[in-house]
C-alpha positions as CSV (number, residue, x, y, z in Angstrom):
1,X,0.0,0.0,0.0
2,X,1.6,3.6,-0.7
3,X,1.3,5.9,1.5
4,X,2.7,8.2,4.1
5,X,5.5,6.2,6.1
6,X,5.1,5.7,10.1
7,X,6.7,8.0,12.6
8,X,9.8,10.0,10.7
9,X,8.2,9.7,7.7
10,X,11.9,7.6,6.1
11,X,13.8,11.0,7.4
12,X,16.2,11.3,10.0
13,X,14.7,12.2,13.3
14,X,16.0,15.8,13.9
15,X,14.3,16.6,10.7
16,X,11.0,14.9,11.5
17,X,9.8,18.6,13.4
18,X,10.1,20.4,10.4
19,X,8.1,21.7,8.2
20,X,6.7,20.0,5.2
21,X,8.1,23.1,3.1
22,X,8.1,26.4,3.2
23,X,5.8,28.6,4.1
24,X,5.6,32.4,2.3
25,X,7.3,35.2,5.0
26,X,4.1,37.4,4.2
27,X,1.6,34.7,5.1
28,X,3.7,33.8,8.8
29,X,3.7,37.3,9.4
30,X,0.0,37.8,9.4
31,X,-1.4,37.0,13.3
32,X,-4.5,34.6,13.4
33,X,-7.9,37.1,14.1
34,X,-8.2,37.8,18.1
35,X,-11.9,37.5,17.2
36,X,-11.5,34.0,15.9
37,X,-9.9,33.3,18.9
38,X,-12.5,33.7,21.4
39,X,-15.5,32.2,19.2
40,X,-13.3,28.7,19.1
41,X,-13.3,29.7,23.1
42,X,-17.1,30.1,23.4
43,X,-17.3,26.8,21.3
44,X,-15.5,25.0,23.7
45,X,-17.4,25.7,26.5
46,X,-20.4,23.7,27.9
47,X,-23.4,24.6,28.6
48,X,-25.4,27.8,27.2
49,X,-23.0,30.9,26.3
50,X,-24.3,33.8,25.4
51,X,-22.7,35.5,22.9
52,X,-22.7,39.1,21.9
53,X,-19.6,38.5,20.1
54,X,-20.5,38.0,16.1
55,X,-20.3,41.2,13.8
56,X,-23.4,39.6,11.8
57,X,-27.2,40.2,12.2
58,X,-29.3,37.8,13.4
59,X,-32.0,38.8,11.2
60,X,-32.6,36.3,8.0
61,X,-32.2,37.5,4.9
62,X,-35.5,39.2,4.1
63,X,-38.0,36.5,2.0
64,X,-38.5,38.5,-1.2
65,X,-34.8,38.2,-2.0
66,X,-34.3,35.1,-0.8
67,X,-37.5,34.4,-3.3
68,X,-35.4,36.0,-6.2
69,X,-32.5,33.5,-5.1
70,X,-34.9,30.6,-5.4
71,X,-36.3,31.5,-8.8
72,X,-32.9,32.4,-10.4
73,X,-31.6,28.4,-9.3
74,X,-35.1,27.1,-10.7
75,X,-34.8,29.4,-14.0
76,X,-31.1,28.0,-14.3
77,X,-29.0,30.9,-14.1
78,X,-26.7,28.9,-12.6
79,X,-23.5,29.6,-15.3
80,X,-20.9,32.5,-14.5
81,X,-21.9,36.4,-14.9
82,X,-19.9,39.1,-16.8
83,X,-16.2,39.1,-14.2
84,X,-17.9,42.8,-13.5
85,X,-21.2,41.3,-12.9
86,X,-24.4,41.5,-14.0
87,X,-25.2,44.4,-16.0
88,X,-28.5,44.2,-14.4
89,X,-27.3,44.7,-10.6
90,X,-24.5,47.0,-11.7
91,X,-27.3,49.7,-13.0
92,X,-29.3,48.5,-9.7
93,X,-26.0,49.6,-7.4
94,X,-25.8,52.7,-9.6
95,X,-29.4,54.1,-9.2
96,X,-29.3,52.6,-5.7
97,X,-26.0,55.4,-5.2
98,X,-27.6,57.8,-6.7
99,X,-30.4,58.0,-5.1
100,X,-29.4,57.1,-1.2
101,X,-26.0,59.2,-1.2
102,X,-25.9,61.5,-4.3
103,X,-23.1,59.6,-5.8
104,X,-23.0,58.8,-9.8
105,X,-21.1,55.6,-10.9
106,X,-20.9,54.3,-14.6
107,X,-22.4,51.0,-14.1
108,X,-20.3,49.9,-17.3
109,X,-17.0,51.1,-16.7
110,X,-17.0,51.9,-12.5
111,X,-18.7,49.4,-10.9
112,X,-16.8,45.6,-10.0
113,X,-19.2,43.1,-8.3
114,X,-17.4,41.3,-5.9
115,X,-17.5,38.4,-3.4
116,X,-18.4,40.4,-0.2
117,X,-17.2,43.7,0.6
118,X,-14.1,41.8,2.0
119,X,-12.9,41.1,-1.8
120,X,-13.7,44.6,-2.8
121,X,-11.4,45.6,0.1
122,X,-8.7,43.3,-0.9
123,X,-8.7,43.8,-4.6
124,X,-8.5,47.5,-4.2
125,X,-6.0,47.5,-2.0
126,X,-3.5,45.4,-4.1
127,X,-4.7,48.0,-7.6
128,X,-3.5,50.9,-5.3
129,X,-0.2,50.1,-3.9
130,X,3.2,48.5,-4.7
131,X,5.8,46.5,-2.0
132,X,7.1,49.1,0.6
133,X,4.3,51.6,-0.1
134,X,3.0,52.6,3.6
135,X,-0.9,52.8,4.1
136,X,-2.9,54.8,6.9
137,X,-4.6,53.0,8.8
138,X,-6.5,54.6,11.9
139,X,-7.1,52.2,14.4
140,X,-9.3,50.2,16.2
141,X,-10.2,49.0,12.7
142,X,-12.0,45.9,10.8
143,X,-9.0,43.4,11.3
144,X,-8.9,43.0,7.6
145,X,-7.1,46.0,7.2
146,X,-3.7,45.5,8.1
147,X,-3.8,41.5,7.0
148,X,-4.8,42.7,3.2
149,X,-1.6,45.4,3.5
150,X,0.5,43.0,4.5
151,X,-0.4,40.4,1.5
152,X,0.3,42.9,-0.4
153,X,4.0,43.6,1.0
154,X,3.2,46.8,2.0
155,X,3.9,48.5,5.3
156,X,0.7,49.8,7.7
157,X,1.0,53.0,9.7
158,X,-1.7,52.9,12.2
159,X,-2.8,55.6,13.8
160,X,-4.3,55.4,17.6
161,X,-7.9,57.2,17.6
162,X,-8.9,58.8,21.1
163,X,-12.2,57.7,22.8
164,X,-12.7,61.5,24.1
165,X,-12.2,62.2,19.7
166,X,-15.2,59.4,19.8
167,X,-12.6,57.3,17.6
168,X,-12.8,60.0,14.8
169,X,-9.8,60.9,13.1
170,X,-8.6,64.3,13.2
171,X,-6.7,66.3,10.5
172,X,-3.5,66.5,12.9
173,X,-3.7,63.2,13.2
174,X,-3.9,62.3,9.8
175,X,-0.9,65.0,8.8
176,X,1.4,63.2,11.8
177,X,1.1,59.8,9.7
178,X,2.1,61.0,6.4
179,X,5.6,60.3,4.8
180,X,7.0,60.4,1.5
181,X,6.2,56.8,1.0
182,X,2.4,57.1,1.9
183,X,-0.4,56.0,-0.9
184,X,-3.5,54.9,0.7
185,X,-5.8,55.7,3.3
186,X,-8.1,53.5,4.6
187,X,-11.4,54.9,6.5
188,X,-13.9,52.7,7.6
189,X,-16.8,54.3,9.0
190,X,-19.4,53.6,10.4
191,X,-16.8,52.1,12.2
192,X,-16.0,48.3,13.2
193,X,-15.5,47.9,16.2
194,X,-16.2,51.3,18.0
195,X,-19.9,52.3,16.0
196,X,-18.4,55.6,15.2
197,X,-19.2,57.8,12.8
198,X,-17.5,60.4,11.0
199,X,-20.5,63.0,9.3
200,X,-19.6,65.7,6.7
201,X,-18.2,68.1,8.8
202,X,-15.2,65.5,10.3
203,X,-14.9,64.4,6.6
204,X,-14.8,67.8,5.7
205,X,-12.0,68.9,8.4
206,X,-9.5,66.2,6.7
207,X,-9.3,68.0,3.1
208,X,-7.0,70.5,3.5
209,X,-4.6,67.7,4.6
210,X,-5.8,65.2,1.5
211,X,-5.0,67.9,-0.8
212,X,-1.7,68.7,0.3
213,X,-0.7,65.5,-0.8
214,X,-2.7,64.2,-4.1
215,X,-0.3,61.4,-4.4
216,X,-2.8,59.2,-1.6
217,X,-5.7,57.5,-2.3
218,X,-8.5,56.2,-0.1
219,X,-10.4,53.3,0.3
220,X,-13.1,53.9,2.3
221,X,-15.2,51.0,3.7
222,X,-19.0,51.9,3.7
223,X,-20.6,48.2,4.7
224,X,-22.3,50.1,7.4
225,X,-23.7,52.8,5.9
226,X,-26.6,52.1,5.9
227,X,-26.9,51.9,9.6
228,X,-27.0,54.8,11.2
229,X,-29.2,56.2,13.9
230,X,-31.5,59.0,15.4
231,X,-30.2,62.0,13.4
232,X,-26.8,61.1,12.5
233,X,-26.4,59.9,8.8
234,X,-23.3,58.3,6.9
235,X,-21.4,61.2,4.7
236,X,-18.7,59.6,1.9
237,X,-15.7,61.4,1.1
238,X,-16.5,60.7,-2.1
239,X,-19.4,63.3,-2.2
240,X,-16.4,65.6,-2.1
241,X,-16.0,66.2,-5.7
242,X,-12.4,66.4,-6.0
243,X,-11.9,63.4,-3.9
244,X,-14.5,60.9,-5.6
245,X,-11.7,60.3,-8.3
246,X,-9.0,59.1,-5.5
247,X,-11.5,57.1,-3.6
248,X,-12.7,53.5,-3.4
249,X,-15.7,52.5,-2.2
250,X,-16.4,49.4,-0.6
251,X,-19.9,48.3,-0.3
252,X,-22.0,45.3,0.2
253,X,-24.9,43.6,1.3
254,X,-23.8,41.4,4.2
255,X,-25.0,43.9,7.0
256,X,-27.4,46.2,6.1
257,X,-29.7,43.4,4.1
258,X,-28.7,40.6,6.7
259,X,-27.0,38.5,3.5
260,X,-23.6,37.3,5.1
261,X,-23.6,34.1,3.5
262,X,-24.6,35.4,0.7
263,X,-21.3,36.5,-0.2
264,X,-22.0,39.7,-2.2
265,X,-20.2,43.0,-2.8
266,X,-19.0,45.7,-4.8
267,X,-16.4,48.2,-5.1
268,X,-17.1,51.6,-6.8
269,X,-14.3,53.8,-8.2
270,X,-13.2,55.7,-11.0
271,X,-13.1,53.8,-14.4
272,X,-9.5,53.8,-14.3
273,X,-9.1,52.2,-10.8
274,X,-12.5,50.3,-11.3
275,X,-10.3,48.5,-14.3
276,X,-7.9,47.9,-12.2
277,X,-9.8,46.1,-9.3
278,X,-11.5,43.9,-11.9
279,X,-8.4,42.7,-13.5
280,X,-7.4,41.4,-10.4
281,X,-11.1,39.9,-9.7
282,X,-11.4,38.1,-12.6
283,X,-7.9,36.1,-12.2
284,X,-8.8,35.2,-8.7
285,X,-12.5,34.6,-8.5
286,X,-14.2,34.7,-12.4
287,X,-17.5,36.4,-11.0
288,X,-19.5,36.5,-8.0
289,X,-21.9,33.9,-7.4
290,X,-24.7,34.4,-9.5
291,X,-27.6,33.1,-7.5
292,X,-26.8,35.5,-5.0
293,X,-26.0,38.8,-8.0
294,X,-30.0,38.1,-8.7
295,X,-31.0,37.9,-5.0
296,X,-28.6,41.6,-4.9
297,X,-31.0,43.5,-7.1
298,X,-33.7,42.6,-5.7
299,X,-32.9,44.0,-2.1
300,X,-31.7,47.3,-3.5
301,X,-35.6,47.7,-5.5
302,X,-37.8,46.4,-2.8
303,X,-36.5,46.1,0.7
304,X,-36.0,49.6,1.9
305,X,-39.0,48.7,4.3
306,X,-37.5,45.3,5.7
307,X,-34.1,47.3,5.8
308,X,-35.6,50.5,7.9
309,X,-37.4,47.4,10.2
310,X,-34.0,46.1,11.2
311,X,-32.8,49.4,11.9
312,X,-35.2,50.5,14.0
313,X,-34.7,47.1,16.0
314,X,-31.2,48.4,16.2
315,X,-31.8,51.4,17.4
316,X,-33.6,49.6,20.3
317,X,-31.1,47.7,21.4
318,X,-27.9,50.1,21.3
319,X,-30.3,52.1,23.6
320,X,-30.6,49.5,26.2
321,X,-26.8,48.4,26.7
322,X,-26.0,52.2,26.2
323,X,-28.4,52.8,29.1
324,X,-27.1,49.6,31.1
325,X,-23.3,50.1,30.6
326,X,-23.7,53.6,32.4
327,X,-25.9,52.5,34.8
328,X,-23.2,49.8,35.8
329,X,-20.5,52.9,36.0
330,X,-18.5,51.4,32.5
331,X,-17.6,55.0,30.3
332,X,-18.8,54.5,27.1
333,X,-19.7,57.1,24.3
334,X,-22.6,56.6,22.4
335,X,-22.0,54.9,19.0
336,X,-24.2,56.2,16.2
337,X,-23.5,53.2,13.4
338,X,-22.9,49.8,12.9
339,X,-24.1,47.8,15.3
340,X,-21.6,47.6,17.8
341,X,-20.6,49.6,21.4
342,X,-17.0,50.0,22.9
343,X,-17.4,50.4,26.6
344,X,-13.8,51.5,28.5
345,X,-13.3,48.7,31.0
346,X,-9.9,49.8,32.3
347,X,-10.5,50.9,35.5
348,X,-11.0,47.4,36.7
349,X,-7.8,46.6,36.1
350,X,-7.0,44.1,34.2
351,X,-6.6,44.1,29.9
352,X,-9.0,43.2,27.5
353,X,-8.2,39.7,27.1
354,X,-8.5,38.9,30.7
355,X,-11.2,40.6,30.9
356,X,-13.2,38.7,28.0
357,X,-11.7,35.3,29.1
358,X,-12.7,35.9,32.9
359,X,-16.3,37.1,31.7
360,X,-16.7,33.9,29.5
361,X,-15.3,31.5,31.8
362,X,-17.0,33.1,35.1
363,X,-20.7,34.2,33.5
364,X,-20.5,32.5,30.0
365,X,-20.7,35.4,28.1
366,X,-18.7,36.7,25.0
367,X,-17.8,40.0,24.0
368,X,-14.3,40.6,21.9
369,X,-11.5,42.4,23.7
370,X,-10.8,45.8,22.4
371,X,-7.1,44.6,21.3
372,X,-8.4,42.8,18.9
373,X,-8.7,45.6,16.2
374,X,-5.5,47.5,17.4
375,X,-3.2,48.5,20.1
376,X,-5.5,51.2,21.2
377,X,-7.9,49.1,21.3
378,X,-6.6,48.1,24.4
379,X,-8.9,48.8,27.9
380,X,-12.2,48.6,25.7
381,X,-14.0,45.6,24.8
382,X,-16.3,45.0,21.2
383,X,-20.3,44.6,22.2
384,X,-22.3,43.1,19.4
385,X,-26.1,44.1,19.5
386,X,-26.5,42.2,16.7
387,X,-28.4,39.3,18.7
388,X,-31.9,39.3,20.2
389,X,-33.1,41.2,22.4
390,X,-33.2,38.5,25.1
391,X,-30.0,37.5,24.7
392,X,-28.7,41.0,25.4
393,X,-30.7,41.2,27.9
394,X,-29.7,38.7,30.1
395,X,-26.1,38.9,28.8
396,X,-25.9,42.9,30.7
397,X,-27.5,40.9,33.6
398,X,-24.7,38.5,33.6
399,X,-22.0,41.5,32.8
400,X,-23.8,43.2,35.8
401,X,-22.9,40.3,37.8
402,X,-19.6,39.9,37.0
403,X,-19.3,43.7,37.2
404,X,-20.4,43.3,41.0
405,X,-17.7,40.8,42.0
406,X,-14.4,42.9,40.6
């Protein structure tokens, strides 16, 4: 029988340790997700955790789209799309721009259809920059980012946002990070973890800065615009007129239409760099999956109701653990998007990890440790209201509990 031998595998034992062959620098360099971490954590633990932990609605996907999903499979459009998409969904994410933010895209030249907003991310990021090129990166972020840079062989400059700034970045901030060698900046608001937003007039205070130095470019990551709440509303720096040519935007449908597994998204850019981000989609994925391009238009035309629903569910629960967490003496600002909070736990005195692990092991409930998306991260901890209500509810009762014993 051939096959793998026993023990040393026919090699001498000193090399019987080592690896099978080797590995690339870039891909060893990368650290494994602190988030992943602590969902194989809560997995291992018996009995019922509660988790408030996953960045991912707990809504499902609203019928009428998963209806349009269903019909596509039992028409048979089950063969590969345009590598741009569908013509029909690019003119959908066009009107859809147009008419939500003000924003005009050539649907045949400026939109790429991609597989979630994470691809969109990716791709742009390797059609803006070259090895060595450093990238702005204000921090906590999506932990994405600074994995995609490195893949890319390209250096990340993180910049440490202050909670009494409500984890918006400044214009001194963003002048401190620049160098010669700086080509991209990333923003991604509404923000991952912290629910901040950043509205026209803190877009607005970065442009003298942006156009000091035309040579950057931006991607900024919009997956949350959508969510937003009481009077605050998502700006783009891409309504700016002289920065829509030097920006990316990175949309999708995973959050604001509850279609995570759908695995749909787009990037929207100027034809130029929209050319660019395809060239590198079609050679690594061919097209998004098809089944769920058809299921796409259909939540842009007809689910602004379903959408505005979810919100508005939200909106109730960011109020309650906003409400709780100050109640229970935590500082937290109130975050206006996504669907996440990022209390300040440091005064009990112990970091973010230990925190999280003693809250899991002790109560059985699990939050992400603010160090997760960056150092300054660090003394805060990532709240997900994207669960139901009851689950938060008793989850701040059990946080309340474990508060009491510190």
């Amino acid at each position: 029988m051939i096959g793998r031998h026993n023990e040393t595998n026919g090699l001498p034992k000193d090399s019987a340790n080592e690896p099978i062959t080797r590995l690339s620098s870039r891909v060893n360099s990368i650290e494994p997700s602190g988030i992943r971490r602590f969902f194989d954590l809560a997995n291992e633990l018996k009995g019922e955790v509660l988790s408030l932990s996953i960045g991912e609605p707990d809504f499902v996907t609203p019928w009428r789209v998963r209806e349009m999903g269903i019909y596509s499979l039992e028409q048979g459009y089950t063969h590969y799309t345009a590598n741009q998409g569908l013509m029909a969904l690019r003119n959908t994410i066009s009107e859809y721009t147009e008419e939500k933010y003000n924003l005009t895209y050539d649907p045949k030249t400026e939109i790429v259809v991609t597989v979630g907003g994470s691809e969109a991310l990716d791709d742009a990021i390797r059609a803006l920059i070259d090895p060595g090129d450093e990238v702005i990166i204000p921090e906590p972020c999506f932990v994405s980012y600074k994995a995609s840079v490195g893949l890319a062989n390209a250096v990340s400059v993180p910049i440490s946002l202050k909670k009494e700034n409500q984890f918006k970045l400044t214009p001194e901030e963003l002048e401190a990070a620049i160098t010669p060698k700086t080509r991209l900046l990333i923003l991604g608001f509404p923000n991952n973890p912290t629910g901040a937003i950043m509205d026209q007039s803190d877009i607005e205070a970065l442009l003298p800065v942006l156009r000091k130095h035309p040579q950057i470019s931006i991607v900024s990551d919009e997956l949350y615009a959508q969510l937003t709440y009481g009077e605050a509303r998502h700006f783009s720096i891409a309504n700016v007129p002289d920065m829509q040519d030097r920006t990316v935007i990175v949309g999708g449908f995973s959050k604001a239409f509850a279609m995570t597994g759908w695995r749909i998204g787009y990037a929207l850019a100027h034809k130029d760099i929209a050319q660019a981000i395809n060239k590198i989609h079609q050679f690594v994925i061919m097209s998004a999956p098809t089944t769920a391009q058809y299921a796409a238009i259909e939540a842009l035309r007809n689910c602004d109701s379903e959408v505005e629903k979810m919100v508005n569910e939200y909106n109730y629960r960011r109020r309650y653990i906003y409400r709780r967490l100050l109640e229970m003496g935590i500082e937290c600002f109130e975050p206006l998007g996504a669907f996440y909070i990022f209390p300040d736990i440091s005064r009990f005195g112990m970091d973010s990890n230990t925190f999280c692990e003693r809250l899991l092991q002790e109560q059985k409930v699990a939050i992400i440790p603010g160090s997760a998306f960056g150092n300054c991260g660090e003394g805060h901890v990532r709240i997900s209201y994207a669960a139901a209500f009851e689950t938060i509810e008793a989850a701040m009762n059990r946080l309340e509990n474990f508060i009491s014993s510190l």
